[in-house]
C-alpha positions as CSV (number, residue, x, y, z in Angstrom):
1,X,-5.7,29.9,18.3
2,X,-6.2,31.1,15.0
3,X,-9.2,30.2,13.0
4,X,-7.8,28.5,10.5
5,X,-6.3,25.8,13.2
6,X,-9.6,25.5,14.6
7,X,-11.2,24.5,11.4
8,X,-8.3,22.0,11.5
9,X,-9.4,20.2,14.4
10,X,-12.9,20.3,13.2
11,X,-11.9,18.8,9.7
12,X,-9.6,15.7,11.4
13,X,-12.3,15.0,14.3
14,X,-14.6,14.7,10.9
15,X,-12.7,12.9,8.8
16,X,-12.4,10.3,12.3
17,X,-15.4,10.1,12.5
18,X,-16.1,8.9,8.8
19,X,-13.1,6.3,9.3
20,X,-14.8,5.0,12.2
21,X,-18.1,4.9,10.0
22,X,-16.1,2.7,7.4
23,X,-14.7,0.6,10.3
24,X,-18.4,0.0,11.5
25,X,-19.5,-0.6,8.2
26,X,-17.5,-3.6,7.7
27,X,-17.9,-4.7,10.9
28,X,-21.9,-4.7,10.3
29,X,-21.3,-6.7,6.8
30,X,-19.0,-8.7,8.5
31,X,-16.5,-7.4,5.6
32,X,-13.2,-9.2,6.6
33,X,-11.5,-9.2,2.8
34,X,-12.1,-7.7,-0.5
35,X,-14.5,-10.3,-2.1
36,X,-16.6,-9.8,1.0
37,X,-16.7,-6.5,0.2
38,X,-17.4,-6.7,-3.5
39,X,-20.6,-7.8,-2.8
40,X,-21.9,-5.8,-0.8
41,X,-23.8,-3.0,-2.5
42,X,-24.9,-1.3,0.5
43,X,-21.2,-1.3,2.7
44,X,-20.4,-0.3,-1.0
45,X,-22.3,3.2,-0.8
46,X,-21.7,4.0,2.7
47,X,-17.9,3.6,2.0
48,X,-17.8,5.5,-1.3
49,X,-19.7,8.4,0.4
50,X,-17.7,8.2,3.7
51,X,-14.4,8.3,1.1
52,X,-15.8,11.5,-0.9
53,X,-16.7,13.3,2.3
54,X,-13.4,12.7,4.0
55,X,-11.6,13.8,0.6
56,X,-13.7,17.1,1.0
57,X,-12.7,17.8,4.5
58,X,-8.9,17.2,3.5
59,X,-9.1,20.0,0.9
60,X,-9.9,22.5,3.8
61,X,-6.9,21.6,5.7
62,X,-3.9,23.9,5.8
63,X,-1.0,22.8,3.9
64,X,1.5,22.9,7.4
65,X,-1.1,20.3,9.1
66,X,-0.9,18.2,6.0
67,X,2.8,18.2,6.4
68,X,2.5,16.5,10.0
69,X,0.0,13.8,8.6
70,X,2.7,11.6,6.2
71,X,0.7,8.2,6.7
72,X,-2.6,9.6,6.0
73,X,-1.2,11.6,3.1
74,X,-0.3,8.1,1.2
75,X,-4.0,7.0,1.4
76,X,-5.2,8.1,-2.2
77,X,-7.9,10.3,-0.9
78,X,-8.4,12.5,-4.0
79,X,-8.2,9.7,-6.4
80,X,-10.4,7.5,-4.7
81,X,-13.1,10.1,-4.0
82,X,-13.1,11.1,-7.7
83,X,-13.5,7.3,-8.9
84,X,-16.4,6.9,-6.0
85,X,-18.1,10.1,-7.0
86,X,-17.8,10.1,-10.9
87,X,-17.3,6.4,-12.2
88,X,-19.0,4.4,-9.4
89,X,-20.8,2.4,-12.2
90,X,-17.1,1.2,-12.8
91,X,-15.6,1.9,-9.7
92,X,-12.6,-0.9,-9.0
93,X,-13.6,-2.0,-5.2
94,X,-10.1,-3.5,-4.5
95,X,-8.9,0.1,-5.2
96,X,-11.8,1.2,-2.5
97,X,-11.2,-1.4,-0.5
98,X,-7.3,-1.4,-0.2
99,X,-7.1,2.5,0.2
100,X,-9.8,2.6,3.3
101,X,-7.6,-0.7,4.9
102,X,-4.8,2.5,5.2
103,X,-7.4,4.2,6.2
104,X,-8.1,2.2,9.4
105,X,-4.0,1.7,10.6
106,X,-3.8,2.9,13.6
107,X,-0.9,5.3,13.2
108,X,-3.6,7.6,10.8
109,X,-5.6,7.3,13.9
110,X,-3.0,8.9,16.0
111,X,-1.7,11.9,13.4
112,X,-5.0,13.2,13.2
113,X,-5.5,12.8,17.4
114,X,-2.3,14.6,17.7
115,X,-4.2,17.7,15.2
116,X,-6.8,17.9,17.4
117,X,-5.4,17.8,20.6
118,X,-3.2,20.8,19.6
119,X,-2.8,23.2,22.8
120,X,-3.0,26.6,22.1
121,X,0.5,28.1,23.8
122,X,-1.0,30.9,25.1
123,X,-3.8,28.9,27.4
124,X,-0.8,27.0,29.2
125,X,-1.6,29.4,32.1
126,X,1.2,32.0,31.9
């Protein structure tokens, strides 16, 4: 397995784990809808950060792994993570809060399973 796959698998078990933080998060704040969430300052900053980190991890990912990702590559990760980390005095939480609901759909769940259970050919015991 090349190195660059490896650091593949660690960038989408990350990025799971931060969409597992968000999901957590609004299940502590009992955030069910977007005016729930608009008041919350504090579910506010742990999802803006979780957002900016998982933006950060999707830069490192190869181009060919980002091809076999389309549902996670409609979430607006680099536009949300740029209004989170430079205009969060005015950042628009329906835009936050509409682009981590994507997040959350199961089928981004599964794309970024299926990179990190990727079998290296050669270890299928020939």
């Amino acid at each position: 397995m090349k190195q660059s796959d490896k650091l593949d698998i660690i960038c989408a078990t990350k990025i799971l784990r931060h969409i597992q933080s968000i999901t957590d998060a609004y299940k502590v704040f009992n955030i069910v809808k977007a005016e729930d969430f608009k008041v919350n300052h504090i579910c506010q900053l742990a999802v803006a950060q979780a957002m900016t980190n998982i933006y950060e991890l999707w830069k490192k990912l190869q181009a060919e792994t980002i091809e076999k990702m389309p549902n996670l590559s409609t979430v607006r990760l680099k536009a949300t993570r740029n209004i989170a980390s430079h205009d969060y005095d005015s950042l628009d939480f329906d835009i936050l809060y509409n682009q981590t609901q994507k997040l959350m759909k199961p089928e981004i769940r599964k794309e970024l399973e299926a990179v990190i259970n990727v079998t290296n050919p050669c270890d299928s015991g020939n």
